[in-house]
TITORZA-538449 format. One record per residue (C-alpha): y negated, x, z negated; residue in three letters. Coordinates in pm, whole numbers. Each point is the difference from the previous one (the first is absolute). Layout:
<gulums>
[[Y X Z] "ALA"]
...
</gulums>
This chain:
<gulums>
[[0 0 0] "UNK"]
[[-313 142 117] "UNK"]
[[-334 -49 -213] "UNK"]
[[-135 -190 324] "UNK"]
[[298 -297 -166] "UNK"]
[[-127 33 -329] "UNK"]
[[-193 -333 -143] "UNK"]
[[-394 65 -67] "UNK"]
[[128 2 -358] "UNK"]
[[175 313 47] "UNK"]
[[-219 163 190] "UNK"]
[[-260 -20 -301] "UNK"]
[[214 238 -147] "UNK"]
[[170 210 253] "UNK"]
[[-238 186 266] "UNK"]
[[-79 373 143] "UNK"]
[[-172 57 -339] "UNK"]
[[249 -109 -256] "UNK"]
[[124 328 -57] "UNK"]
[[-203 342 -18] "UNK"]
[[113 238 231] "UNK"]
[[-74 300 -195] "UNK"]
[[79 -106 -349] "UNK"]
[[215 -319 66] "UNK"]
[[-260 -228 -279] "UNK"]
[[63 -388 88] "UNK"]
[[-375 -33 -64] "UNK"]
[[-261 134 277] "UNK"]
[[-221 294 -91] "UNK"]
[[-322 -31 -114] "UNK"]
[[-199 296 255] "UNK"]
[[-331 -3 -219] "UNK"]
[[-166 244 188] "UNK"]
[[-293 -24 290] "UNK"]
[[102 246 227] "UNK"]
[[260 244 126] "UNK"]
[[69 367 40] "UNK"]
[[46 96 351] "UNK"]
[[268 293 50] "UNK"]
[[-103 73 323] "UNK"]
[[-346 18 179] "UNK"]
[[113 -121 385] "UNK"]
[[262 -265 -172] "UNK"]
[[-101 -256 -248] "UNK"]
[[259 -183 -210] "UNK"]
[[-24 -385 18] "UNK"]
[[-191 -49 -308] "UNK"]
[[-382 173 15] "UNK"]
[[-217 -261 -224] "UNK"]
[[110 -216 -201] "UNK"]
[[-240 -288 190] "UNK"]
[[190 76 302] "UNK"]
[[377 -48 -158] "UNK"]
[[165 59 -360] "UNK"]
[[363 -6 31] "UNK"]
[[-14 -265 -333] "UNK"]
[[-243 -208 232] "UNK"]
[[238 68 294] "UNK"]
[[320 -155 -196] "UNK"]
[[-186 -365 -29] "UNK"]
[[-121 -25 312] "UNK"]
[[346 120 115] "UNK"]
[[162 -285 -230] "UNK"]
[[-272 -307 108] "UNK"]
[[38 78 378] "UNK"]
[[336 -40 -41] "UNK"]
[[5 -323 -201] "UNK"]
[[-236 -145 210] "UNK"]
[[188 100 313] "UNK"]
[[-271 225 154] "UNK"]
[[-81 299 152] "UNK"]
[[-235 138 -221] "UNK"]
[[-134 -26 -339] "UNK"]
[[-342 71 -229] "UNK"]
[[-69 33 -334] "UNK"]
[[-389 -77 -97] "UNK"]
[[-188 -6 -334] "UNK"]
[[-7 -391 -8] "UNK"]
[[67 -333 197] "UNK"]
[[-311 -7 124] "UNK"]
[[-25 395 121] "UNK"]
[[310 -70 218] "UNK"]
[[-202 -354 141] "UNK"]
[[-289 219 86] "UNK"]
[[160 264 123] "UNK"]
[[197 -229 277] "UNK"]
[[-343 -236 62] "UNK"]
[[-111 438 126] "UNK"]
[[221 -67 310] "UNK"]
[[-307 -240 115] "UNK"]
[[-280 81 160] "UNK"]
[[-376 -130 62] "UNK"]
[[1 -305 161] "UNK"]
[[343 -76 -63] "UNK"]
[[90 -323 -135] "UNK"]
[[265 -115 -295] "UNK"]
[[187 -309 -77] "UNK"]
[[5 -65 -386] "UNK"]
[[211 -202 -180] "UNK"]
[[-223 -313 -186] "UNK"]
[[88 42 -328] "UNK"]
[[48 402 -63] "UNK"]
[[-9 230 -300] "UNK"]
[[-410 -16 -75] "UNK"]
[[42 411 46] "UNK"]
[[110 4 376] "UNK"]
[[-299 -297 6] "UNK"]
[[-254 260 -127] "UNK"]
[[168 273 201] "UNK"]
[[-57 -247 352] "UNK"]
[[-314 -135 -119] "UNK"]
[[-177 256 -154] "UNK"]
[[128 348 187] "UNK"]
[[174 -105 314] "UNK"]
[[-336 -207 95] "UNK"]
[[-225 284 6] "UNK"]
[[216 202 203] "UNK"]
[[-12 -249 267] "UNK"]
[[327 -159 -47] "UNK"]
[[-2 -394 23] "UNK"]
[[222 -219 -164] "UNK"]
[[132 -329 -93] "UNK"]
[[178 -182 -243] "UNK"]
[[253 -237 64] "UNK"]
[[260 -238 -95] "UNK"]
[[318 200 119] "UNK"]
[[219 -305 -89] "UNK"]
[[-172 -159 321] "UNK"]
[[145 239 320] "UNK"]
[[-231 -230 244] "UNK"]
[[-279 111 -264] "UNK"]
[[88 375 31] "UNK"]
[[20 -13 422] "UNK"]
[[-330 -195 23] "UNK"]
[[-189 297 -225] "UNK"]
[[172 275 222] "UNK"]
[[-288 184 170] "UNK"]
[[45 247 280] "UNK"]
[[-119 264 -259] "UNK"]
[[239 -96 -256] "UNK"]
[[194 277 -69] "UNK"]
[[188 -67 -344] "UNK"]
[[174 -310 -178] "UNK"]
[[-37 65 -349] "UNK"]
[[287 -222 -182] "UNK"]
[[36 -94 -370] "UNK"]
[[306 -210 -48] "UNK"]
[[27 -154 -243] "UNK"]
[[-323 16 -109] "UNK"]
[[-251 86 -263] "UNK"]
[[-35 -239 -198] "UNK"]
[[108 -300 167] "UNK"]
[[362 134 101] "UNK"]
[[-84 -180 344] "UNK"]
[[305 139 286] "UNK"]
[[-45 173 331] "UNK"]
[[201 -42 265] "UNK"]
[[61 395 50] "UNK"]
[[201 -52 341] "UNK"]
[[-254 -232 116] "UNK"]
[[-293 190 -34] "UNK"]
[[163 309 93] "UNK"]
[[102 -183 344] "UNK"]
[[-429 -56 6] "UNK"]
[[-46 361 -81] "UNK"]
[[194 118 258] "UNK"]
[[-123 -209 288] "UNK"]
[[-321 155 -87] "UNK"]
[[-18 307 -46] "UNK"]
[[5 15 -361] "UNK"]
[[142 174 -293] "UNK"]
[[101 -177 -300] "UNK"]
[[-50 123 -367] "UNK"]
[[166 -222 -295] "UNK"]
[[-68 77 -347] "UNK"]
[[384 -36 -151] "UNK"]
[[-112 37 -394] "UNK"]
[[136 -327 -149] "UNK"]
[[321 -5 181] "UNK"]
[[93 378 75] "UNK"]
[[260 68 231] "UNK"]
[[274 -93 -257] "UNK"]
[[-97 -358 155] "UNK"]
[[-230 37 299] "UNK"]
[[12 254 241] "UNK"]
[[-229 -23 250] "UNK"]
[[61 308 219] "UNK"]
[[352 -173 101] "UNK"]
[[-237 -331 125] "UNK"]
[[-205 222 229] "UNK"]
[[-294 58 -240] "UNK"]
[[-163 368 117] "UNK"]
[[-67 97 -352] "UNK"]
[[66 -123 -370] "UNK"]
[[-214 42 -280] "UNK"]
[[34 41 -354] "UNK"]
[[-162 25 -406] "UNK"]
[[269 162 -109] "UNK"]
[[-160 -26 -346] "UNK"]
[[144 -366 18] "UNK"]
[[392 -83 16] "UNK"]
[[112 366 147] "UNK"]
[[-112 174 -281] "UNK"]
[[65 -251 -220] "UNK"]
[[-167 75 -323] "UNK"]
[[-378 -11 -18] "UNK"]
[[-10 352 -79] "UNK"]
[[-85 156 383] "UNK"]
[[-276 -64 269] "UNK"]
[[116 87 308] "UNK"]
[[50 -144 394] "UNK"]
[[267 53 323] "UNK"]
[[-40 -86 325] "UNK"]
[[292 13 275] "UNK"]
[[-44 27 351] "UNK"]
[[293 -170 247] "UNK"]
[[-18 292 258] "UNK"]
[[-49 339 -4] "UNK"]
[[-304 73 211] "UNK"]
[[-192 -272 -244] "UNK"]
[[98 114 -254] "UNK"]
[[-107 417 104] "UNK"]
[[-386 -195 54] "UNK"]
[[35 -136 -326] "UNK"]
[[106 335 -174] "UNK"]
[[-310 158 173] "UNK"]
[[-237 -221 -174] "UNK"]
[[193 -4 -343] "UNK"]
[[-61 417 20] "UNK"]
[[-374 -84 119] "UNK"]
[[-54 -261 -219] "UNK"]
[[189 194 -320] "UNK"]
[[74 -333 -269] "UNK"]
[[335 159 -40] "UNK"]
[[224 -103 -278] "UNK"]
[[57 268 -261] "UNK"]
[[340 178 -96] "UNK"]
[[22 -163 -308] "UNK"]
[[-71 -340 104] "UNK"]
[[229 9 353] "UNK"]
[[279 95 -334] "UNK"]
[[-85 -325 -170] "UNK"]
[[6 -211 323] "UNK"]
[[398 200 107] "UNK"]
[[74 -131 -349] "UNK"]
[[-103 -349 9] "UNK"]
[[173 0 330] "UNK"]
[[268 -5 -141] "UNK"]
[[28 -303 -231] "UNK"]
[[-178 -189 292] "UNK"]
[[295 -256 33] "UNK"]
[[107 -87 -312] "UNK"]
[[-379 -73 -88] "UNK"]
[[-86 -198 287] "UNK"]
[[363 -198 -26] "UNK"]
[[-113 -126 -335] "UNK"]
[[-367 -53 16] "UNK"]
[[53 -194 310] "UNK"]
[[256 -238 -159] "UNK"]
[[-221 -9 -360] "UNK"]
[[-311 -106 282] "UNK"]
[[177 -266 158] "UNK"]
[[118 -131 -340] "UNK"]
[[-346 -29 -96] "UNK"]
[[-180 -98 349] "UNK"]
[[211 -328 -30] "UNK"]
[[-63 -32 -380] "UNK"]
[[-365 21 87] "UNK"]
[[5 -223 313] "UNK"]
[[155 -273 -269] "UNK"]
[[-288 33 -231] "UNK"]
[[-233 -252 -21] "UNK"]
[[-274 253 -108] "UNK"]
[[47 196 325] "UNK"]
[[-200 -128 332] "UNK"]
[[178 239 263] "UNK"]
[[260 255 19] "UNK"]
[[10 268 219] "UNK"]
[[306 162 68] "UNK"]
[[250 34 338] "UNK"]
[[327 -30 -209] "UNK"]
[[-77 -359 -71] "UNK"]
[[125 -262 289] "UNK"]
[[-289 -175 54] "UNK"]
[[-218 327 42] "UNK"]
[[-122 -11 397] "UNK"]
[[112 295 41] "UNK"]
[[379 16 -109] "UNK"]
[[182 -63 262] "UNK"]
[[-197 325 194] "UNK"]
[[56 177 -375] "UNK"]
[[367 -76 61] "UNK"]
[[66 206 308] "UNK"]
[[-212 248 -16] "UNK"]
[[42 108 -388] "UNK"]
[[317 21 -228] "UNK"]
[[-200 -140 -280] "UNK"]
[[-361 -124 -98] "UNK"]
[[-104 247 -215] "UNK"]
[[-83 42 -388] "UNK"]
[[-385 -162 51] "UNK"]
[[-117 -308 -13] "UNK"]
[[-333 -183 -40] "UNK"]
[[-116 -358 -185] "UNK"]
[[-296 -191 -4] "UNK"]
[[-145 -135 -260] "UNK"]
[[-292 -259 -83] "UNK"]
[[-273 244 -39] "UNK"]
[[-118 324 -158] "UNK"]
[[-12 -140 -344] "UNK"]
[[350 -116 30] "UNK"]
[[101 376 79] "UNK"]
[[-192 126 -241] "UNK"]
[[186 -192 -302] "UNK"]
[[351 80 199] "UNK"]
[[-57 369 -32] "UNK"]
[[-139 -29 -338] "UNK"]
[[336 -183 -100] "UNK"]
[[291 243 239] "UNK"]
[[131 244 -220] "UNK"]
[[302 170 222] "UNK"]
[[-187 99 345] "UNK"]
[[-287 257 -14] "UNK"]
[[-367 -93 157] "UNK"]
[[-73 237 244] "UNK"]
[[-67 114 322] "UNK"]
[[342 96 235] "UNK"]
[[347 -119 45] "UNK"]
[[348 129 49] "UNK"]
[[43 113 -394] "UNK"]
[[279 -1 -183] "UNK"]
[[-243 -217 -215] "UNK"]
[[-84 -352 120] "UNK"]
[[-366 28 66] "UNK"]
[[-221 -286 -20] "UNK"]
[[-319 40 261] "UNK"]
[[-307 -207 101] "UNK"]
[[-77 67 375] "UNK"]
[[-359 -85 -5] "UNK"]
[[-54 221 -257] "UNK"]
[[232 297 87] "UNK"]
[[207 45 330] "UNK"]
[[-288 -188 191] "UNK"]
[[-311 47 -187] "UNK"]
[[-131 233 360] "UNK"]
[[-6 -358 134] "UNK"]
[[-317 -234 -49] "UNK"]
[[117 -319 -157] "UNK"]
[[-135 -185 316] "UNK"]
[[323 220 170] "UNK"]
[[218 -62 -252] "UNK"]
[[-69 -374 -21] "UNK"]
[[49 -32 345] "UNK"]
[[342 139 -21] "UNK"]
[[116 -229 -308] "UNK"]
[[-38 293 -248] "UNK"]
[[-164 -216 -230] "UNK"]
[[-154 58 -371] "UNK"]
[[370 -160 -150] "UNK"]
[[233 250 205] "UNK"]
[[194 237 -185] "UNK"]
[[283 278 159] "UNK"]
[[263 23 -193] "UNK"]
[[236 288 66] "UNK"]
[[360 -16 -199] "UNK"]
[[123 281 -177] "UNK"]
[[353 43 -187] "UNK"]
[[-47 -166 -312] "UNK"]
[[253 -280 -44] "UNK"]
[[-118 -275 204] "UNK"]
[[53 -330 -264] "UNK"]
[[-238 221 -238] "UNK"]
[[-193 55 263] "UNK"]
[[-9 -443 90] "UNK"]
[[-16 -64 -387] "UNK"]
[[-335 208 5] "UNK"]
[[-140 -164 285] "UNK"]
[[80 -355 -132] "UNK"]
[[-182 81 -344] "UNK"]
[[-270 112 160] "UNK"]
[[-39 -264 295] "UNK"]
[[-23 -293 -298] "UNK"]
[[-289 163 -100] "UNK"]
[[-139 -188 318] "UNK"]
[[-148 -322 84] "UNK"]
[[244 -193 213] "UNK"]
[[-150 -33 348] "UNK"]
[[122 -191 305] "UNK"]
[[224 216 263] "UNK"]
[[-49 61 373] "UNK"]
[[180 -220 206] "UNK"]
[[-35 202 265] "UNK"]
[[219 297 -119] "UNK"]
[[328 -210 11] "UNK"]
</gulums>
């Protein structure tokens, strides 16, 4: 049995860099060092400066390009380093395709940074392929995906819009944080190249900040090396360590946080306190059936909607299991309030417009047992006035 027959659950453990060559450790080397002797003057080794390659930096990149079923892969100091540092293979006048609802820092990173480049965009709603075609320019030159996504867990059809892409001209980029390839892998649905905050579920444990991107060929992903080296957000030795480790426990994590979210996505869509749940597990979520072929599994986040601000406010003042805080993917279940955190970049006329109203809150599941994790929830939610429930999410 070769390792290309071994389940994605092996291969978190077995790779090229399981084993040390020189020593034979079952843990990768930490290189902490920023550059390289050179034993001779007209032959350089491979590794000169550590911004150009670190053979500890070198072993994740190895490991995520193979997960993800690419050619190539990069390790950057955050999520939003390795967005950047892709949005670099545009030029001025170019034009991107944004999906509606994204993480508030790719937002600020079109909005603010992209826009005074020259660079023209647009948002919008990826569910909707006749949507996506009717925005395609003849300057369009990416189709930047987030699916599901932040916060409203809303589903792209990958094939679909890749199928757009392709017809014109465009690369695709699609930020594959909440599901990681353990249940979404892009590359394999035509996707030019998959994007990461590996400080969420791959690492694993709130303790690193760190980002990967993959490229699906090899000549795209040599352009994006160039500007990683230009650019220089590199991931440290240390931190790429943390990351190899999360790695992998990356299965059994996501196995139970996704069961322990749809446990409580269909507690919560029961509640009488709750107006909306948002999550692509549940049946009635517009998305599933896409969710269903595409993904083996919805994921470990979900978001609810409550009355108003007030009525978060007493929630969190109530929850005593999840943390408050900004991020997701922690072995913690982490409690967040989008207009306040993950999309705060975005004016609340933006946010509005997309449904992320002042009663949203993210919820990302972590390991604790899941009944505590209901029972919490439950004392905390009849803190509430009762309110009437959507009919329109059933």
């Amino acid at each position: 049995m070769s390792n290309q027959d071994w389940s994605f659950q092996t291969k978190l453990l077995h790779n090229d860099t399981k084993v040390d060559k020189e020593t034979g450790a079952v843990s990768v080397p930490i290189h902490h060092t920023s550059t390289f002797h050179q034993f001779d003057l007209d032959e350089f080794g491979k590794y000169d400066y550590a911004r150009s390659g670190n053979p500890t930096r070198e072993a994740l990149e190895q490991a995520i390009a193979e997960l993800e079923g690419g050619a190539r892969g990069m390790a950057f100091s955050s999520g939003m380093a390795a967005i950047s540092t892709a949005f670099l293979l545009l030029s001025q006048g170019d034009h991107v395709l944004v999906t509606e609802d994204v993480y508030g820092g790719t937002f600020r990173m079109v909005t603010d940074v992209l826009s005074r480049f020259g660079i023209e965009h647009t948002f919008v709603d990826m569910t909707d392929l006749h949507k996506v075609a009717s925005e395609i320019r003849p300057n369009t030159k990416v189709i930047y995906m987030e699916t599901p996504s932040n916060p409203l867990l809303k589903v792209t059809d990958i094939r679909g819009i890749v199928n757009l892409a392709k017809a014109n001209g465009c690369l695709t980029f699609l930020d594959n944080t909440f599901l990681t390839p353990e249940l979404q892998r892009p590359l394999e649905l035509g996707v030019d190249v998959v994007l990461h905050s590996a400080t969420k579920f791959l690492a694993g444990h709130s303790d690193v900040l760190a980002g990967l991107a993959v490229a699906k060929d090899a000549e795209l992903g040599d352009r994006l090396y160039k500007l990683q080296n230009a650019f220089g957000a590199v991931l440290g030795a240390q931190d790429c360590w943390l990351v190899l480790r999360g790695l992998k426990t990356l299965h059994v994590r996501l196995k139970q946080s996704s069961s322990s979210a749809l446990k409580i996505a269909e507690y919560l869509s029961r509640h009488p306190k709750v107006e909306t749940v948002y999550y692509p597990g549940l049946s009635y979520h517009p998305g599933y059936e896409t969710q269903q072929y595409q993904a083996d599994g919805a994921g470990a986040v979900l978001s609810f909607k409550l009355a108003d601000r007030d009525a978060v406010k007493i929630l969190l003042q109530n929850v005593k299991l999840p943390v408050f805080a900004v991020s997701l993917g922690g072995v913690e279940s982490i409690l967040s309030y989008p207009a306040k955190m993950s999309h705060a970049a975005m004016p609340q006329e933006e946010r509005e417009k997309r449904g992320i109203s002042d009663g949203l809150l993210r919820f990302s599941v972590g390991l604790e047992n899941v009944d505590d994790l209901i029972k919490d929830l439950d004392d905390a939610l009849e803190k509430l006035p009762i309110i009437k429930k959507e009919e329109s999410v059933r």
